[in-house]
N, C-alpha and C positions, 0 to 999 in steps of 0.2 A: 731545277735548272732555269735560267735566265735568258734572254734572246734581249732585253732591251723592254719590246714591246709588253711582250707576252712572259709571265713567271707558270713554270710548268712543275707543280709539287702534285703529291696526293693528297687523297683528301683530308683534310680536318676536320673536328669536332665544330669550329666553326663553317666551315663549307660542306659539310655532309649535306643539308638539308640543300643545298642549291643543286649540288649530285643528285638526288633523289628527284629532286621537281625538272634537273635536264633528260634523266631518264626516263620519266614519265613524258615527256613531250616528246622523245625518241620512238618510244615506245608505249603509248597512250592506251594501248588495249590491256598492258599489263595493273592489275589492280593495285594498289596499296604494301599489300601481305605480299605480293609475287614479287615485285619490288624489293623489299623489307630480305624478303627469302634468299633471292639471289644474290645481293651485296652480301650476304651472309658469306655464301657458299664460295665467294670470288678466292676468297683466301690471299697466301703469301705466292703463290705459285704466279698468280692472275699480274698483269701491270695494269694498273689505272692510276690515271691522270688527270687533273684538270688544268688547264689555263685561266690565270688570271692578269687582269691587266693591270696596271702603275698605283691602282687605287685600289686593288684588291678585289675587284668585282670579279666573280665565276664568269668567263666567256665561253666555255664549251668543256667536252672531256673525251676523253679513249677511254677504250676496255678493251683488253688484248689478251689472249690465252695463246700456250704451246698445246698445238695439237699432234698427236702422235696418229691418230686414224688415217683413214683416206683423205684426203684433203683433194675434189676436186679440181686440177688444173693443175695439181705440185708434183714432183716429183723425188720430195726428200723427205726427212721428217727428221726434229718434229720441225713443225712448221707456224711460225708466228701466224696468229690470225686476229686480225679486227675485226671482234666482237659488236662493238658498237662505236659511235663518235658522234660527236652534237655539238655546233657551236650556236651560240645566243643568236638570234637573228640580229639583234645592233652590233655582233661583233663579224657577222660575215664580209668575207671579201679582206680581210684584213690580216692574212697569213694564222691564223687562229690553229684549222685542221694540218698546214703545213707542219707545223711546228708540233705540237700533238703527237702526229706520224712518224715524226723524225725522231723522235722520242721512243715510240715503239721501235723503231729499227735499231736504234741504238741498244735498246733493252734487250732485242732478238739475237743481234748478235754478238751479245757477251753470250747469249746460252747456245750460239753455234747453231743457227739458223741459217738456211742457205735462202729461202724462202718466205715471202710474206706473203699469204693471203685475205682476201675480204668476201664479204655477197652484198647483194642489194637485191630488192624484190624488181620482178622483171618490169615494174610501170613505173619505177624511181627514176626516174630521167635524171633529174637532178643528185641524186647519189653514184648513177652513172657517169656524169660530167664531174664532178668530187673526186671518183677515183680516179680517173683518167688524168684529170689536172696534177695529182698526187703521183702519177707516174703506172700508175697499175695500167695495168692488158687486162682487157676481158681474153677468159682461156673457152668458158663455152656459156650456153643456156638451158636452165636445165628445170621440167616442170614435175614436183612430187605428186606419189598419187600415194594413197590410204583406203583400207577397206575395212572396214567395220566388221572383226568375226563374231563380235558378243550378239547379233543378230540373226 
């Protein structure tokens, strides 16, 4: 799909590798192989998208899954959720993540989504203001805890 600015397709053989190097900058802790693994596993189910502009340059991407679990702050299922999202830092400010998003909603509610959800780590200020601008509520705060029983 088309907006003018922004051309919003999936990925291709030529744009995978821009995919992989946005996600690594998303997600910079994940290694290479973890990378590699998870596009794998994205499947037909999964929506992913990139944005490119007039010239064909990668400006950012979603990754969106239907989740049927618990979903934190929702009340329906299943429930579209934004997995991840990253636009170029030369393409911010420039309706890039709008456009993107509206793409996921779109995608959600052909499969009868009443609900979309996101997270961001609680010190992401700036993923905070992202979804707010986007139109999202924060529903609550919520901190995991983990115990190691192999000890």
């Amino acid at each position: 799909m088309s907006s003018g600015k922004w051309r919003i397709e999936a990925p291709t053989p030529s744009t995978r590798p821009a995919w992989m190097a946005m996600r690594s900058a998303l997600w910079p802790e994940m290694t290479e192989e973890d990378n590699l693994r998870e596009t794998a596993k994205l499947g037909d189910e999964a929506f992913v998208r990139m944005a490119l502009n007039t010239e064909g340059n990668p400006a950012g991407f979603a990754e969106a899954t239907l989740r049927t679990d618990y979903v934190n702050g929702c009340e329906t299922s299943p429930v579209a959720f934004l997995e991840g999202i990253y636009v170029e830092p030369w393409a911010r400010g420039q309706g890039v993540a709008k456009e993107l998003v509206a793409e996921v909603e779109r995608w959600a509610l052909a499969r009868g989504c009443q609900e979309f959800a996101s997270d961001a780590l609680l010190e992401n200020e700036a993923s905070h203001r992202m979804h707010r601008g986007l139109g999202f509520v924060e529903t609550e705060r919520v901190v995991y805890f983990r115990k190691d029983l192999a000890s």
